[in-house]
N, C-alpha and C positions, 0 to 999 in steps of 0.2 A: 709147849710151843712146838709146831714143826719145823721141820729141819729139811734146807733142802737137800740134797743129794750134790756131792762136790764135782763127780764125777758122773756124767752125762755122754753116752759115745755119740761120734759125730754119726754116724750112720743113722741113727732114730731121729735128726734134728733134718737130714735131707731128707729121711720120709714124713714128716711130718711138715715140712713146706710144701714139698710135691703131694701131697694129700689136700691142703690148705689152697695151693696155686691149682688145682684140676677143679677142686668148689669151685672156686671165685672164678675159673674161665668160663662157666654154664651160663654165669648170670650175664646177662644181654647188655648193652651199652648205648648208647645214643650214637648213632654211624653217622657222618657227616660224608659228603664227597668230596673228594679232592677237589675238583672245580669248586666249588660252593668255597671250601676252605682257602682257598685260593684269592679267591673271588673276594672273600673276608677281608683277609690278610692285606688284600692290594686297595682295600674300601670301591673295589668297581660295584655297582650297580647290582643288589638282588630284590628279588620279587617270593617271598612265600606264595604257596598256594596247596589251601586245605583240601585234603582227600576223602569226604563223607558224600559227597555231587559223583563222586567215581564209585563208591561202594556200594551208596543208598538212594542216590538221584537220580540216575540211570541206567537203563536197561544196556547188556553188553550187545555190540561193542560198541554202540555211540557215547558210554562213556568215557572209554580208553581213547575215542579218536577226539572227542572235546578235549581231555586233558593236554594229548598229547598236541593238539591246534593252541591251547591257550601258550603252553611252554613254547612252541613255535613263535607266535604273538611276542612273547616277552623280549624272547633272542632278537626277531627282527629289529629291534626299535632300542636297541642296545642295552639289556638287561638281560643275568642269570636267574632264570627261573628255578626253584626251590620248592617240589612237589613233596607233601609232606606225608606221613603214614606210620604205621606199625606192619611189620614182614614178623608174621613169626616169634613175635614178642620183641623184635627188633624196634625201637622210635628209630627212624630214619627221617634223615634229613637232604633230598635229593635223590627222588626214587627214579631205578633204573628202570627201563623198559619191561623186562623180565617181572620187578617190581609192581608195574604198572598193569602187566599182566595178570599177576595176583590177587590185586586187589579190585581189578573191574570185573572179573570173572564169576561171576555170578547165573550163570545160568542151570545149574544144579540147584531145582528150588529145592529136592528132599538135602541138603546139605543144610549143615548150621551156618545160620545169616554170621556175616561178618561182624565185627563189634564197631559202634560209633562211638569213640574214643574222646571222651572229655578230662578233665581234669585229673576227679573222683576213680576213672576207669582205669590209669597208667599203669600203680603199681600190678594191679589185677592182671591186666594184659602181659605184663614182661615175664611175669613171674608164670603163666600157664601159658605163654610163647603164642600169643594169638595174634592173631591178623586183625585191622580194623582202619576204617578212615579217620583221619581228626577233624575231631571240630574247628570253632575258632577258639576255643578255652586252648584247648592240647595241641595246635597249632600256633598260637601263641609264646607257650609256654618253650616248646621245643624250636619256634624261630629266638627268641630270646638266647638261647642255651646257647647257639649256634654264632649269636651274632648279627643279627638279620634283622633290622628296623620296619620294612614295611610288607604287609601282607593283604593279598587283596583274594578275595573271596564273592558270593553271592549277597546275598542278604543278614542283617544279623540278628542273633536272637534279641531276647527280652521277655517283655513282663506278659503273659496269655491271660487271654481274655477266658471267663469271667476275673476279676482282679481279686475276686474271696477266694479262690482258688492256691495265692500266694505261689502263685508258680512261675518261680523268677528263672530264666536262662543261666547258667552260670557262667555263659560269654561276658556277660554286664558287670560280675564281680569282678573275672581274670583281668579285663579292662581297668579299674582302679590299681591292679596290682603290678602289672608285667608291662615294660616301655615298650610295646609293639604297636605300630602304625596300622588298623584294619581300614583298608579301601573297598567299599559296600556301596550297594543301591540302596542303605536306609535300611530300619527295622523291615521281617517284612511283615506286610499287608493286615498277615489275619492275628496280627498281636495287637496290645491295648499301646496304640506309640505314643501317646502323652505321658504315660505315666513309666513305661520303658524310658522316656525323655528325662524326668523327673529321678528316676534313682539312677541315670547315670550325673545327673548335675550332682546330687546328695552323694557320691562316691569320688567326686571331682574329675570327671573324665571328659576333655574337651569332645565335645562334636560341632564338626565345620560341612557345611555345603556348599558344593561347589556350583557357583555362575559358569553355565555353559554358553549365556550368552543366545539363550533361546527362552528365556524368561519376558515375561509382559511386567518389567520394572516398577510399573507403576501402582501395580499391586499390593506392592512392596514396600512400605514405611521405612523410610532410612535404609533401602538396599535390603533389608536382611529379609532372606529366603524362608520356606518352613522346608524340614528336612522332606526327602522323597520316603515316599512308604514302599520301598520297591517294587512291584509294579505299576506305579503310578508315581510320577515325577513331584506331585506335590502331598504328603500326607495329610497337610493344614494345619498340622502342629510345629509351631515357631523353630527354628534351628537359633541353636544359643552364639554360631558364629556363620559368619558368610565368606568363603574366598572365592578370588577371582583367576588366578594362577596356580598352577604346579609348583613355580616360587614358592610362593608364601604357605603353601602347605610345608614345603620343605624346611623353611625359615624357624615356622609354630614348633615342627618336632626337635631342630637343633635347639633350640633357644629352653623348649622343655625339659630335653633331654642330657643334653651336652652342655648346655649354660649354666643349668638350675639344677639336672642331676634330678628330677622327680621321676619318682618308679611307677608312676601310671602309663596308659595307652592312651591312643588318641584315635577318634572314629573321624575320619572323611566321607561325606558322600557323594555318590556321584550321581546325580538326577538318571534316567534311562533314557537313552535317544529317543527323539520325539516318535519317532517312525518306528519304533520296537513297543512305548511304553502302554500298558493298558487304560481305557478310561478310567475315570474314578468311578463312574452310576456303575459301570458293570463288572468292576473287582468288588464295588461295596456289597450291592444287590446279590451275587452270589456268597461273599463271608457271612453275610446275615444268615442266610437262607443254609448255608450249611453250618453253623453254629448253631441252627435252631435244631437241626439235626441231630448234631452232638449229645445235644442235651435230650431230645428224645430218647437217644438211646444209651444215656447214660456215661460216653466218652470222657473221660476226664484227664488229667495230669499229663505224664511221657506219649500216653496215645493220640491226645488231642491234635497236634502239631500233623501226625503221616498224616491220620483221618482226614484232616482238611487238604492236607496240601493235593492228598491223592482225589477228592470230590474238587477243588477245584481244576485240576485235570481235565478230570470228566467234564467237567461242565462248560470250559473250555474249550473241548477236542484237541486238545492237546499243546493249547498255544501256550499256556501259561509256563510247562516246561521248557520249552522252547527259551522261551522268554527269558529262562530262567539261566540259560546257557550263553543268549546275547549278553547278560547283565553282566556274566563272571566274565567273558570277551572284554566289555567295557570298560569294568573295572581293571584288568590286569593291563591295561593300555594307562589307565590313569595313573595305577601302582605302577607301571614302569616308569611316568614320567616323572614322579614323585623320586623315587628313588633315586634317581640319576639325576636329580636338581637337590637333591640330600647329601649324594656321594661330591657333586660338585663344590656345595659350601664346605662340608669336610676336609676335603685337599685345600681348599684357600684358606680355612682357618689351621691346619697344620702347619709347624715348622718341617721345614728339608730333613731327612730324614737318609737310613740308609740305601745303598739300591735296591730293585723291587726285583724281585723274578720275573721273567717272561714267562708269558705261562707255557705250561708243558714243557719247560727246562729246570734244570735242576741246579743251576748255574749263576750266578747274577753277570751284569754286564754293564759297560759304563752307559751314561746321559751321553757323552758322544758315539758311542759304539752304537747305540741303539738310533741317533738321529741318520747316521751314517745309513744303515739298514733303512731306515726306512725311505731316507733320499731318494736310493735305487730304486723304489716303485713308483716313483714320480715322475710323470713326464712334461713337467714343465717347473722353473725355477722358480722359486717362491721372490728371488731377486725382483724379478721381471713384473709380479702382477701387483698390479696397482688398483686394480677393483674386485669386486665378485658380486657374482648378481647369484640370489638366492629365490628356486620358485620353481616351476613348473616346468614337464619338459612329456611331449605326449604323441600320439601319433596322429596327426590330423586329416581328417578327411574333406573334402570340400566338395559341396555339388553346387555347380552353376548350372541352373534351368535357363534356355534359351529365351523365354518370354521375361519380360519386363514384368508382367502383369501375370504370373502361376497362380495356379488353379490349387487353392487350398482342397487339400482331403480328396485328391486323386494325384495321378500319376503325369507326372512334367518331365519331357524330352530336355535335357541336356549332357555335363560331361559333368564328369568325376574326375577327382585328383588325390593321390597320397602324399604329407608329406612329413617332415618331424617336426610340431610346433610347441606349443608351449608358450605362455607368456615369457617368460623368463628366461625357457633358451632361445628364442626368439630375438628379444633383448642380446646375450649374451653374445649369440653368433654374430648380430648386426655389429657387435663393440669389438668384436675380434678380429670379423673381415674388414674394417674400416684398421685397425692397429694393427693388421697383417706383417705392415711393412717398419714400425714404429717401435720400438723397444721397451713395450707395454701390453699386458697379456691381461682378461679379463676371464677371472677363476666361475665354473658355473659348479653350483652347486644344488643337487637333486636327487631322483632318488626314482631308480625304475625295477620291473621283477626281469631281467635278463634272461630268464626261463619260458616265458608266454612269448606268442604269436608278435604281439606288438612290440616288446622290448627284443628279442632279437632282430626287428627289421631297424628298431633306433639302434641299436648296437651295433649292427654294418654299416650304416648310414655315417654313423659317426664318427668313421675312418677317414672320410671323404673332405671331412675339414679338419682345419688344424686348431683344433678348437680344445683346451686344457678340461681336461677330464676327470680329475681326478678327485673331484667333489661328489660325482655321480655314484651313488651309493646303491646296493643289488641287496631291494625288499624280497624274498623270496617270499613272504607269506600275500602279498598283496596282488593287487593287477595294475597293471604299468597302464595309465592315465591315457586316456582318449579322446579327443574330440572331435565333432561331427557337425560341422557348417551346411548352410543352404545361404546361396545369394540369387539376383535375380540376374538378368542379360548384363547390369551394367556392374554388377559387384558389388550392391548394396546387399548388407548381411539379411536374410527373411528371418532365421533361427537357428538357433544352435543348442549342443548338448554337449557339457562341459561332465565328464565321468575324471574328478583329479582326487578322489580320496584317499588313494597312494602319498602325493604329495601333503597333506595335513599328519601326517605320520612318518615324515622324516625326523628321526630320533634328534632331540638337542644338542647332543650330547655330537651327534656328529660336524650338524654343523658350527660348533662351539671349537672344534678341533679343528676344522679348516682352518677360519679365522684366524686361529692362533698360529698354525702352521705359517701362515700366504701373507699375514698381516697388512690388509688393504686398506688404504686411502679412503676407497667410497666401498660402500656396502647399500645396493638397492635390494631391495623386495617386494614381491610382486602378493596379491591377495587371496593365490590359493593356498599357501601355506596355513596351517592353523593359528589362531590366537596367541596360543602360548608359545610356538615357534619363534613368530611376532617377538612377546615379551623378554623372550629369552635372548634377541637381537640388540633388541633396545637396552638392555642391560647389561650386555658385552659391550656396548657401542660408550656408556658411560664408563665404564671401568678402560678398556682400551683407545677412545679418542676416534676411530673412524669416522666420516659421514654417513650417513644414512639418506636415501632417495626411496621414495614409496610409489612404486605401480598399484593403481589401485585396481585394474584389473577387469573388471566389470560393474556394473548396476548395483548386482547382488550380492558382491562380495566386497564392495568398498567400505561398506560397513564397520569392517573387523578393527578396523586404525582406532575409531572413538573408543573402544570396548579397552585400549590398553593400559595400564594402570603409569604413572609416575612420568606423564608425558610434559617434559620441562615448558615451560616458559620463555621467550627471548627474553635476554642472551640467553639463557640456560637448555635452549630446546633440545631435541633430540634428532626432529627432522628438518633437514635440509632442503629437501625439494621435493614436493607429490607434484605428478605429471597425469590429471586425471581430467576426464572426458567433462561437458558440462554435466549431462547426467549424473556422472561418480561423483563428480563435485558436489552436487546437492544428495543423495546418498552420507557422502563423508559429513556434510554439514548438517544433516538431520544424526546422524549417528555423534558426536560431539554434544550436541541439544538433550538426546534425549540419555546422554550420558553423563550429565552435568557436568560436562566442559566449560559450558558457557555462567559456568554459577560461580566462579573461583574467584572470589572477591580479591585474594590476596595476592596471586601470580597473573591471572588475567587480565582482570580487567585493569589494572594499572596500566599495561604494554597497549591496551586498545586504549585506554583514556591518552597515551600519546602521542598517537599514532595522528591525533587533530581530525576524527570523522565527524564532521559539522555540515550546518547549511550549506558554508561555503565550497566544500568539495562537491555537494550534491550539484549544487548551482556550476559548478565548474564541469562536471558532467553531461549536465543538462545543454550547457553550451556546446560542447564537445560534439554531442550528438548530431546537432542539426549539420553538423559539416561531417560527421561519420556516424549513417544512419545503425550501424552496426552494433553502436556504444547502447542506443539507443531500446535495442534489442534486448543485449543483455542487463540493460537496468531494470527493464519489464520482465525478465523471467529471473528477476535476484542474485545474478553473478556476481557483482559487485559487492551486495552485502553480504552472501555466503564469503566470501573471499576475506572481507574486512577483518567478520567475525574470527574464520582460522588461521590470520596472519600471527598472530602470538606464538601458538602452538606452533604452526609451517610459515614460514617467514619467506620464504618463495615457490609461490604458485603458479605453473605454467600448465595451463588448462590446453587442450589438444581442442580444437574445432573443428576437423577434418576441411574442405574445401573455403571454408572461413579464415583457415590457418591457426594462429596459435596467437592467445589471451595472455602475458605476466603480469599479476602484481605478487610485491613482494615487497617486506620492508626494508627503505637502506637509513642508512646511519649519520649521511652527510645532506640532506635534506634539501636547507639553505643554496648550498651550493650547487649542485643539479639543476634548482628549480631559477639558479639565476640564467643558468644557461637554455633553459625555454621560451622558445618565442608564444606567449601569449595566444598571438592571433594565427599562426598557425598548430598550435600544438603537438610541436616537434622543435627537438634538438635546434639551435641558431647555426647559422651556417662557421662561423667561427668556430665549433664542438669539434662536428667532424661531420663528414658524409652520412646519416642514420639510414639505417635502411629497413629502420620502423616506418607502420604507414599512422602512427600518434603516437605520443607520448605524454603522460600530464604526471604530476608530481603535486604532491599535497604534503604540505608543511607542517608538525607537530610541532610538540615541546620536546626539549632536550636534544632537539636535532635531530630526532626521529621522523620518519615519514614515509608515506608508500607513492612508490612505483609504480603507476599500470603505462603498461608497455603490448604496441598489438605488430604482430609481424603477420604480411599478409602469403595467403599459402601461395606457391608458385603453380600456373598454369596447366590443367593439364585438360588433353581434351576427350570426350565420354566415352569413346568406342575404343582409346590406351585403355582405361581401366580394366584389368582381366580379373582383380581380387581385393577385396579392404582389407583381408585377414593380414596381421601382419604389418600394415601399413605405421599404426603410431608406436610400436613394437619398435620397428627400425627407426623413428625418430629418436626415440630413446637411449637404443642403444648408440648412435651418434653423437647424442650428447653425453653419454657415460664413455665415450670414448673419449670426448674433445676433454672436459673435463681433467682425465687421467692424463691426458697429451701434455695441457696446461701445468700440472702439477708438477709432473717431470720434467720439462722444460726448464721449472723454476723462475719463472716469467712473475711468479708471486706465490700467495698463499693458498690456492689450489681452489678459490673462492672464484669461478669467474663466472658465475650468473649476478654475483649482487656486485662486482666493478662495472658499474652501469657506465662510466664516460670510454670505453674499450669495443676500439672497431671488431678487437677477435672475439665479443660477445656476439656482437651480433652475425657475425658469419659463421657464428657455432650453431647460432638455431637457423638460420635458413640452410645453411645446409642440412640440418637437420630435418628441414622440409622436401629436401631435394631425394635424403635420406628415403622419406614415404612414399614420395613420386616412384623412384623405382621398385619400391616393394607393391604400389598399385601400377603397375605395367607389366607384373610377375605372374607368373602361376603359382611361384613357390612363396610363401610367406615371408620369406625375407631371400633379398634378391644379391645374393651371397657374394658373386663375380661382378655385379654390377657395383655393388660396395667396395670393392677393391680397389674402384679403379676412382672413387670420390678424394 
């Protein structure tokens, strides 16, 4: 037996750690950054993003300047980007510019290619200290390591075409194994995607496609989409799940991951904008024709994938890279909004916890300490504001041509005007200069680039009112939102050109913190915001109690309201009041139709089966008419029944008809009673009511004492050669009524409800001045007639 030695000096025991400790410092480590770790720690909002498109996708420097635009993207919109890679045998997680340097630098072709770093390749690489992009396998792996849920990239691999080939992607195993979130345009194109589809179902790995809301539904059996083949929005092979939010993507990974605790991944996709995505005849017609090549010349296995990607290139001229560039754009805007409606449910499913550090302190600080601080950057009392209007804010230009009658497709003599509009600061200013003097402040919340030509002429401009600011959010990646009007001598609109894609890219996340900060009464929004903005409204709006009032905006964007998921019912609605044109109106009601609004046997149509729409109302219409040829009108172009139909869902409808005036129905609740106080034969209010200063009124009787309202207030006078502009005009109706509104509430006068207190003289001298409102925004140049509101 050996014996050990009793006596050991200590000096051979420190050389022998210090021999041991200088080994073990060579071997490399996974470097995470401070932000990023940070970033962790606090659950804010991170976005991976794989580095093989920087090493092997593009030529330098357009791939360093794409990388470093997408990480831009991610920041704006309120997400840490997580650029991933190997430095030198380094895995880094959060590559530094210097890093980014490295790895896009490739223009020394006699140099050894960089390594595409997959799984199979890590240990390899650490150990001979090489440099390389990740894929999504080793992208994965190392966002996991880190902490990091969601990663959004181009395309993803899969199963290569021919399928006897057995040449599987190892992206589609790492997926069964690793909880990472990949946000992608779809397998892509020149892979076999049915059967790529097929061993991710056999490995258990959700894929969901996303409704952009530019789909032809009807295509569609039961809603469900086929996944996009990335370059081309539909592959034709089924997608195993369909979502319609940024939500519910967020929902599927907590409930996977957090609930249930399963170690798989989950693939989102995200269709390609219509305007970026390739045909399908002419992404097919060329994979065929160069796969036939392949195989001519014998191409097979690791090589198959450059070969093609580099001949569709060619064949191309060059769009397909491109393409390929908008897609990871795209996606890292979805991956941001994912992550930050991820990071959201996480904080509401936590308990309170200790405090957090500010970032880039080293210190913690209290929940008061830190509200303290941020008070001081506010200029305006969250006491004080009783509404906030969420939406649009741009530089508007106006051309009024002198003739009534301009000459399409040449050049028309009149005047120009600049000034700051926007639906929604439009709205907001009109609600500020009428509560100027009122102890009620209307919060605007938007989002401009403070660096371009047009946001700094809105950012002087918006000194000049006193107008609370501090919703206004500085997209620096974006271009501050413009619009460009033509009308004719009398200020009928000819066209226009709406540039607010700024606006559909205001982060969640921010306007979710106003809210919480300012906590408002009413909360309108207007329809250039995105969909999911939308959702993420209407979903605050249920958890925190506010109202909600919907600008629909225009023709083509009124749309977006039917497309929204979990839109209550009376009582249980969500909206309170849309103030939309008749046009929008029938838009909103075709958008409801073909969104199976109208198909909800179980919340629906009960509230309409109450509401009593029978003969007898028709008949009571019909009578109506011959004494108000008006009524008459709009039963022949279906206001009435578009109205009927979305009283469930919006329970008061105040349709705008410019010089006609302004259309209510809306459902009330005391039916009976109302409809005793109508005089029959004139239809209006009895004189016993009160003074009406409606020019009809008719009431229709349901069951359970439900029943609708239509109510017509006629516009106030004005005569053709005052008219100087329309823009702006049912803008400042609006905001008048989101003033009165908020005036009402604070008063205390009631429940803050006073469009459906129909027996109340202050309703109705809420909407005609809110007519009086439009009269001076059409006598204006400026779109909303700022000093002449002050003085209503």
């Amino acid at each position: 037996m050996l014996k050990c030695h009793s006596k050991i000096r200590p000096s051979f025991i420190k050389a022998t750690i210090q021999k041991c400790h200088r080994s073990f410092s060579t071997v490399p480590k996974l470097t995470i950054s401070e932000e990023i770790k940070q970033a962790v720690s606090e659950n804010k909002p991170v976005v991976s993003l794989e580095s093989t498109i920087i090493s092997h996708g593009l030529p330098y420097p357009a791939n360093i300047e794409m990388a470093q635009s997408v990480e831009k993207l991610i920041r704006s919109r309120g997400a840490i980007p997580a650029t991933i890679g190997f430095i030198k045998g380094i895995p880094k997680v959060g590559l530094s510019t210097q890093d980014l340097e490295i790895l896009a630098d490739n223009r020394d072709t006699n140099a050894i290619g960089k390594y595409k770093v997959s799984r199979r390749d890590i240990p390899y690489v650490m150990t001979h200290g090489l440099t390389g992009g990740t894929t999504i396998a080793a992208t994965m792996i190392l966002s996991h390591k880190a902490g990091i849920d969601v990663f959004a990239t181009g395309g993803l691999g899969g199963v290569s075409r021919p399928f006897e080939l057995m040449d599987v992607s190892a992206d589609l195993d790492e997926l069964s194994k690793t909880p990472v979130s990949v946000v992608c345009s779809g397998p892509k194109s020149i892979l076999d995607i049915k059967r790529t589809m097929e061993y991710l179902e056999t490995k258990g790995v959700p894929v969901s496609t996303f409704n952009d809301g530019e789909f032809e539904m009807d295509k569609y059996p039961n809603g469900n989409l086929n996944v996009p083949g990335f370059y081309t929005r539909d592959s034709g092979v089924k997608s195993p799940f369909t979502f319609n939010s940024f939500d519910d993507a967020a929902k599927m990974i907590y409930n996977g991951k957090y609930n249930m605790q399963l170690e798989n991944g989950y693939v989102f996709c995200i269709p390609a904008p219509v305007d970026v995505a390739l045909p399908d005849e002419l992404i097919n017609e060329i994979i065929n024709e160069t796969l036939a090549e392949a195989t001519d010349l014998c191409i097979t296995g690791k090589d198959l994938t450059p070969f093609m990607l580099g001949r569709i290139n060619e064949k191309t001229n060059g769009v397909s890279v491109k393409c390929n560039v908008e897609f990871v754009r795209n996606n890292a805007i979805a991956g941001t909004k994912i992550a930050i409606a991820l990071a959201n449910l996480k904080s509401e499913k936590q308990t309170p916890s200790t405090p957090k550090l500010e970032y880039g302190k080293e210190t913690t600080i209290s929940k008061e300490k830190h509200n303290q601080i941020k008070e001081k950057s506010l200029n305006v009392s969250p006491a004080n504001v009783s509404s906030a209007v969420i939406g649009s804010i741009a530089l508007d230009s106006t051309c009024i041509i002198d003739s009534s009658d301009p000459k399409l497709g040449d050049s028309n003599p009149g005047k120009t005007y600049q000034s700051i509009g926007g639906v929604g600061f439009n709205i907001a200013l009109a609600s500020n200069a009428i509560s100027s003097s009122r102890n009620h402040r209307t919060l605007f919340v938007s989002a401009i680039n403070k660096d371009d030509p047009a946001g700094l002429t809105i950012s002087k401009k918006l000194s000049d009112w006193n107008l609370p600011c501090d919703g206004i959010l500085n997209l620096k990646s974006d271009k501050t939102a413009q619009y460009t009007s033509m009308h004719n001598s009398q200020g009928d609109l000819l066209l226009a050109c709406a540039d607010m894609d700024i606006i559909e890219r205001i982060p969640s996340s921010h306007i979710l913190e106003c809210l919480q900060k300012y906590d408002p009464r009413y909360v309108l929004f207007d329809s250039n915001i995105s969909v999911g903005l939308m959702q993420s409204i209407f979903d605050a709006s249920m958890k925190n109690g506010f109202q909600l009032i919907y600008e629909p905006t225009s023709v083509v964007k009124a749309s977006k309201l039917g497309k929204l998921r979990n839109l209550g019912c009376f009582p249980n609605h969500n909206v309170n009041l849309i103030t939309p044109t008749v046009s929008e109106l029938n838009t909103i009601f075709e958008s409801f139709s073909e969104n199976g609004k109208f198909d909800d046997l179980d919340h629906w149509f009960p509230v309409l089966d109450s509401l009593g729409i029978n003969s007898q109302l028709r008949n009571q219409l019909d009578a109506a008419s011959r004494m108000f040829p008006l009524i008459r009108e709009y039963i022949d172009r279906g206001v009435f029944q578009q109205c009927f139909h979305l009283l469930p869902y919006l329970p008061c409808i105040l349709v705008k008809d410019g010089a006609n005036g302004i259309l209510m129905v809306q459902i009330i609740e005391d039916s009976s009673m109302v409809k005793s106080v109508i005089s029959p034969s004139s239809f209006n209010f009895k004189a016993s009511a009160f003074d009406t200063l409606s020019s009809f009124t008719i009431v229709n009787e349901g069951s359970q004492d439900l029943g609708i309202l239509i109510q017509h207030f006629s516009a106030l006078p004005i005569e053709e050669n005052e008219i100087k502009s329309v823009t702006g005009a049912g803008d400042s109706l609006v905001g008048y009524l989101l003033s009165g509104l908020a005036q009402y509430q604070n008063y205390g006068t009631g429940d803050g409800e006073l469009l459906t207190d129909v027996l109340n003289e202050e309703r109705e001298k809420l909407i005609m001045n809110a007519q009086r409102a439009a009269g001076l925004s059409l006598r204006s140049e400026e779109a909303v007639n700022y000093e002449g509101l002050k003085s209503l």
